[in-house]
C-alpha positions in Angstrom: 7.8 19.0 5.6 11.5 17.6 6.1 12.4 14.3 4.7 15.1 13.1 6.0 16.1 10.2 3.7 15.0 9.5 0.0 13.9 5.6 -0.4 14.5 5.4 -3.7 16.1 2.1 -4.7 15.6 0.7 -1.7 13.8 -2.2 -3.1 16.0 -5.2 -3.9 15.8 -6.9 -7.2 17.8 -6.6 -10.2 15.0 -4.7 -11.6 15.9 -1.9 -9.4 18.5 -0.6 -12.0 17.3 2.3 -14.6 16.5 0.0 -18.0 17.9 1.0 -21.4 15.5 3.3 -22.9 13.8 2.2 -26.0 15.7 4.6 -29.2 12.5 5.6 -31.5 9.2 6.0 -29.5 6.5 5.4 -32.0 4.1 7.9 -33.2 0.9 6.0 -32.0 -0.1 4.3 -28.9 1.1 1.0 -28.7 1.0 -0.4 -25.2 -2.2 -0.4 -23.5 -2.0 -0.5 -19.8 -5.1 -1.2 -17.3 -4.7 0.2 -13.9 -7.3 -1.7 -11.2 -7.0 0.6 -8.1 -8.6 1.3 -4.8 -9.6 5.1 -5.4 -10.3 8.0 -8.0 -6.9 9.1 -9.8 -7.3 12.1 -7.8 -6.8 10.9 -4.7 -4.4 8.6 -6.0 -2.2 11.2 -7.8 1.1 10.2 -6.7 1.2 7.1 -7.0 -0.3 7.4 -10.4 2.1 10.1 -11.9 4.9 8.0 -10.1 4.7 5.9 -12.3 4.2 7.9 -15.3 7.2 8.9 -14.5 8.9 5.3 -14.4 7.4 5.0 -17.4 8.9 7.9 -19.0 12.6 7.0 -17.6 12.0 3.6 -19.3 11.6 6.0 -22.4 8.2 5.7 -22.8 5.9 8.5 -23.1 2.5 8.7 -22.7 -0.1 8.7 -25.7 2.9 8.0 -28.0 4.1 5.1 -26.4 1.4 3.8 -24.4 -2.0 4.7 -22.8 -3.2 4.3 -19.6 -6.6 3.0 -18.6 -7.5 3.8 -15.2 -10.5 1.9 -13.1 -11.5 3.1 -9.6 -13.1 0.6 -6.8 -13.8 3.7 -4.9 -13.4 2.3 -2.0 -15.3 -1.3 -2.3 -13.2 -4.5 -3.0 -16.9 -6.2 -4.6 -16.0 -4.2 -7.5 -12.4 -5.3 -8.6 -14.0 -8.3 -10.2 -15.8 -6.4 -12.7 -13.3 -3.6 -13.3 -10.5 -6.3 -13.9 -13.0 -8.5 -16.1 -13.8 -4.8 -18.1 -10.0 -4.2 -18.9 -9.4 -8.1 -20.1 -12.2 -7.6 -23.0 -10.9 -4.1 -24.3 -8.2 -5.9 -24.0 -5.3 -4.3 -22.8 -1.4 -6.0 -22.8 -1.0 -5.3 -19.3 -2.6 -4.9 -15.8 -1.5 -2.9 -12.8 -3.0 -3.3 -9.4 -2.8 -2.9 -6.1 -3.5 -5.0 -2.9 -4.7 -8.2 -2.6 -8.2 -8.2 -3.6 -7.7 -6.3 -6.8 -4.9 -8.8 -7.4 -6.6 -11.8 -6.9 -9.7 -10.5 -9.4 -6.6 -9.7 -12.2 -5.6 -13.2 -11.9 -9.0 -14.4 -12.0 -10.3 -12.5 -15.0 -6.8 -13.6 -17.1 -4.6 -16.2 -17.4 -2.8 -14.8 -20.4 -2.6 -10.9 -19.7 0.6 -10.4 -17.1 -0.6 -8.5 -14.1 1.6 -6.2 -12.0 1.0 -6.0 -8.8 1.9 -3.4 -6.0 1.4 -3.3 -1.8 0.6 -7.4 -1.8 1.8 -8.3 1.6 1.6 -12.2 1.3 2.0 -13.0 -2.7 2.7 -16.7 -1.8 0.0 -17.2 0.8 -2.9 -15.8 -0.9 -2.0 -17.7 -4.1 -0.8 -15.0 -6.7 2.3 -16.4 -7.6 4.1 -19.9 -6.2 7.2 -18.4 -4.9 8.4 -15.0 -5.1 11.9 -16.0 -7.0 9.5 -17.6 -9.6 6.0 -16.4 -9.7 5.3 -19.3 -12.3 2.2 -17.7 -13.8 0.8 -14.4 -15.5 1.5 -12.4 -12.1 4.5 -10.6 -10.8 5.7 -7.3 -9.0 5.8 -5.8 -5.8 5.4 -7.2 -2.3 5.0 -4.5 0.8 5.8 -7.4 3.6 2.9 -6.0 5.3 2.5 -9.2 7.7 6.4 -8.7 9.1 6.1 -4.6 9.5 3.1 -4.6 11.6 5.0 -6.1 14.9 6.8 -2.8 14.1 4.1 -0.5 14.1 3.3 -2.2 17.8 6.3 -1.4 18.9 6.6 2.3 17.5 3.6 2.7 19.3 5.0 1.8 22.8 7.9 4.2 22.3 5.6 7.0 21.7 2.8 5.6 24.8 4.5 4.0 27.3 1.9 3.6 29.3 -0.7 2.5 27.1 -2.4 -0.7 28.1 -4.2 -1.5 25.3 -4.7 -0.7 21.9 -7.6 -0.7 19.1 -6.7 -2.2 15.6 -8.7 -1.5 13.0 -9.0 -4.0 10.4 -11.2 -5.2 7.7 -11.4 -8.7 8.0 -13.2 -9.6 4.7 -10.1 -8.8 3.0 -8.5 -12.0 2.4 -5.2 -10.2 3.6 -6.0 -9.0 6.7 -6.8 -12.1 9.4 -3.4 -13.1 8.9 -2.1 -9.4 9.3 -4.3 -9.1 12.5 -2.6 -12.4 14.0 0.7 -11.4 13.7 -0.3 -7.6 15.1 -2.7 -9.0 18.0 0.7 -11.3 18.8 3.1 -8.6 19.0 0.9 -6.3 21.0 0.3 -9.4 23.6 4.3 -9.6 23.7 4.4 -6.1 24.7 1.9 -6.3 27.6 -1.1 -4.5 25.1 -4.6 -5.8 25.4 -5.4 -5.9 21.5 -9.0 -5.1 20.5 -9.8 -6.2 17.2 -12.6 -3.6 15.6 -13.4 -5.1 12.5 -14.6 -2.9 9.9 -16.2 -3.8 6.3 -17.8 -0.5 5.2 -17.6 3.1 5.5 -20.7 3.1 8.1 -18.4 0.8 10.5 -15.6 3.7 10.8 -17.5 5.9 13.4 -18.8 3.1 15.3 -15.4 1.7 15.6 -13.9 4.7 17.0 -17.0 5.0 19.2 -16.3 1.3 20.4 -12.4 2.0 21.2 -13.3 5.3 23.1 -16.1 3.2 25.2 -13.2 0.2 25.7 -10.5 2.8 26.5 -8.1 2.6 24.0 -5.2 3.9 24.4 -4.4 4.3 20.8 -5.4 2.7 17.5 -3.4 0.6 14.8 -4.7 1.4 11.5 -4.5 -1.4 8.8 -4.2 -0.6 5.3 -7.0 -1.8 2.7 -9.5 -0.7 -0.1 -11.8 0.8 2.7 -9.6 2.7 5.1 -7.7 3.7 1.4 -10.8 5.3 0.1 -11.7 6.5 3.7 -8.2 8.3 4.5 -9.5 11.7 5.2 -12.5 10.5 7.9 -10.3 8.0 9.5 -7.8 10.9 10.6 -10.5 12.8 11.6 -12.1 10.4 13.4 -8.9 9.6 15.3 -8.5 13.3 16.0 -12.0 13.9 17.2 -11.8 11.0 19.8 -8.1 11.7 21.0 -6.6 8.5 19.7 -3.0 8.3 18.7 -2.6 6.3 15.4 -0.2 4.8 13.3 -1.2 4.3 9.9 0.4 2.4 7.2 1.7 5.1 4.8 1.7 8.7 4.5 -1.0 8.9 2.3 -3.3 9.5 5.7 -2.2 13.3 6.3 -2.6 14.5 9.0 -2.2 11.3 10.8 0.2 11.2 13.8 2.4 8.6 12.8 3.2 6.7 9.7 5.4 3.5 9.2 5.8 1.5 5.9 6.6 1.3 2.2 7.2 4.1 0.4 4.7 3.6 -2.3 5.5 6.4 -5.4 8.6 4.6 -5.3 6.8 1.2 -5.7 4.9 2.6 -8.6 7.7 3.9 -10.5 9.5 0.6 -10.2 6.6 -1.2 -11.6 7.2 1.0 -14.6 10.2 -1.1 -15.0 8.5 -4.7 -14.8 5.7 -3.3 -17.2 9.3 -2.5 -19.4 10.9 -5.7 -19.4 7.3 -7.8 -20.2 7.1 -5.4 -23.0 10.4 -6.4 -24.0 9.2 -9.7 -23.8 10.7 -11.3 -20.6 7.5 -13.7 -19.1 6.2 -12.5 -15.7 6.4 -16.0 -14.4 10.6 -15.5 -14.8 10.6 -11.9 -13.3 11.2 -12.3 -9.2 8.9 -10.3 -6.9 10.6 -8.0 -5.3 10.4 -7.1 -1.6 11.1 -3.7 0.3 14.1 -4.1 2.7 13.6 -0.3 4.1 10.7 1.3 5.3 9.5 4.8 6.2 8.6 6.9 9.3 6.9 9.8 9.2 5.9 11.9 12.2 3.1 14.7 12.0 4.1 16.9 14.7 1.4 19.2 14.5 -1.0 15.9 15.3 1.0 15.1 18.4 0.6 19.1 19.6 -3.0 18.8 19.0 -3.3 15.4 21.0 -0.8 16.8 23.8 2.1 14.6 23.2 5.6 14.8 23.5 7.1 12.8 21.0 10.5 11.1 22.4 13.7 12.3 21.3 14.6 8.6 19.7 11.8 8.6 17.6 12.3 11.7 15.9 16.1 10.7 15.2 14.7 8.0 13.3 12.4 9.6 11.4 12.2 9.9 7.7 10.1 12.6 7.4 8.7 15.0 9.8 5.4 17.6 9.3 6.0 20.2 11.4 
């Protein structure tokens, strides 16, 4: 693998900036963190240990200076309510999450313990915080801008196929985030002369038949959105995608062995949140503490995906690229 670029800092915000350590780390845990996420800490290793390791350049280390709690969804949104209502009666001082669903059930189960939050791509729109300079409430952290980078992921798509004429995008659309992603996506395909096929997916059993679907409509290549389900599911998607000769671009690297890739760069996300979980535990108030949007974005290219598919990436889009498997 070749990256080409290192993201770090890329994310605006004052908080961006290393914080001054704390001097005397205390001999027993004192700050209990919850972390509501989408998969096992396995599969979520590196965005996990990313932000151990924000933690530890805030100067905190683990079981001396706090503790994490980790709850899996594995894979099914129905279950953030329960996990985040778990971690509230433990209690813990803080709660880190990520995507809009597990969000939304952080907010829900608390109005008092702040919540972090990671990858939301509407904060504003799906009622987490009133704007992202003030937040105004128990919720803060880190927006992905999902909804503006899918027009993107269109377009990246026509570089690499040309000739495609239409496209699969594969979407859950119980996930309060995703209609409004699809919109924007099924309007920029439109714009570039793509017949968009929605193929809306709400559990693991819908992934083959959607695949199945696109092959029998003729895709020419599949848009892959990013939620608890294709999360948890990262591994089959690819495959699937493989099996039936689709192209795809996915939303982050985390799907290896996908073709393409084209978003945030989320270990850095996680290690910044170390630094809002800092400065609440300093005692700032995450209604005064801005979210902060991404202002650069990643491209990875799997070569060894486009050899298997037949295709000759062109010679523009591996210029740009961030990172390339070979």
């Amino acid at each position: 693998m070749t990256r080409r670029a290192f993201l770090g800092g890329a994310l605006v915000g004052g908080l961006a900036a290393p914080l001054a350590a704390v001097a005397e780390p205390p001999t027993r845990p004192r700050h209990r963190i919850g972390m509501v996420e989408r998969t096992s800490p396995t599969a979520n290793a590196a965005n996990v240990d990313a932000f151990r390791r924000g933690m530890r350049e805030q100067g905190y280390a683990e079981a001396q200076a706090f503790v994490l709690e980790y709850r899996s969804a594995e894979g099914v949104d129905q279950r953030f309510p329960g996990l985040a209502r778990e971690l509230v009666s433990r209690p813990v001082e803080l709660i880190v999450t990520r995507g809009t669903p597990a969000a939304l059930a952080a907010k829900r189960a608390t109005e008092t313990i702040p919540v972090v939050m990671i990858g939301v791509g509407d904060p504003v729109g799906s009622g987490l915080v009133a704007s992202l300079a003030h937040p105004g409430r128990n919720v803060t952290g880190l927006s992905a801008a999902v909804t503006e980078i899918y027009p993107k992921r269109v377009q990246l798509l026509r570089e690499l196929l040309p000739r495609a004429a239409r496209i699969g995008m594969l979407f859950n659309m119980s996930n309060p985030a995703l209609p409004a992603q699809w919109r924007v996506t099924e309007s920029a395909a439109r714009a570039l002369a793509l017949e968009p096929l929605l193929l809306d997916v709400r559990k693991v059993d819908d992934l083959p038949v959607a695949f199945v679907t696109a092959a029998r409509h003729r895709a020419d290549a599949m848009i892959v959105g990013l939620d608890t389900l294709t999360q948890a599911n990262q591994a089959l998607i690819v495959e699937l995608a493989a099996r039936h000769r689709l192209p795809a671009i996915y939303a982050s690297t985390e799907f290896v062995g996908g073709l393409i890739a084209y978003g945030v760069n989320y270990p850095e996300m996680y290690r910044q949140a170390a630094t809002y979980a800092h400065r609440i535990f300093r005692g700032a108030r995450p209604a005064d503490l801005p979210v902060q949007e991404p202002t650069a974005f990643e491209l990875a290219i799997d070569l060894r995906a486009a050899r298997a598919l037949g295709l000759a990436v062109p010679a523009a889009l591996l210029l740009r690229a961030d990172v390339l498997v070979e």
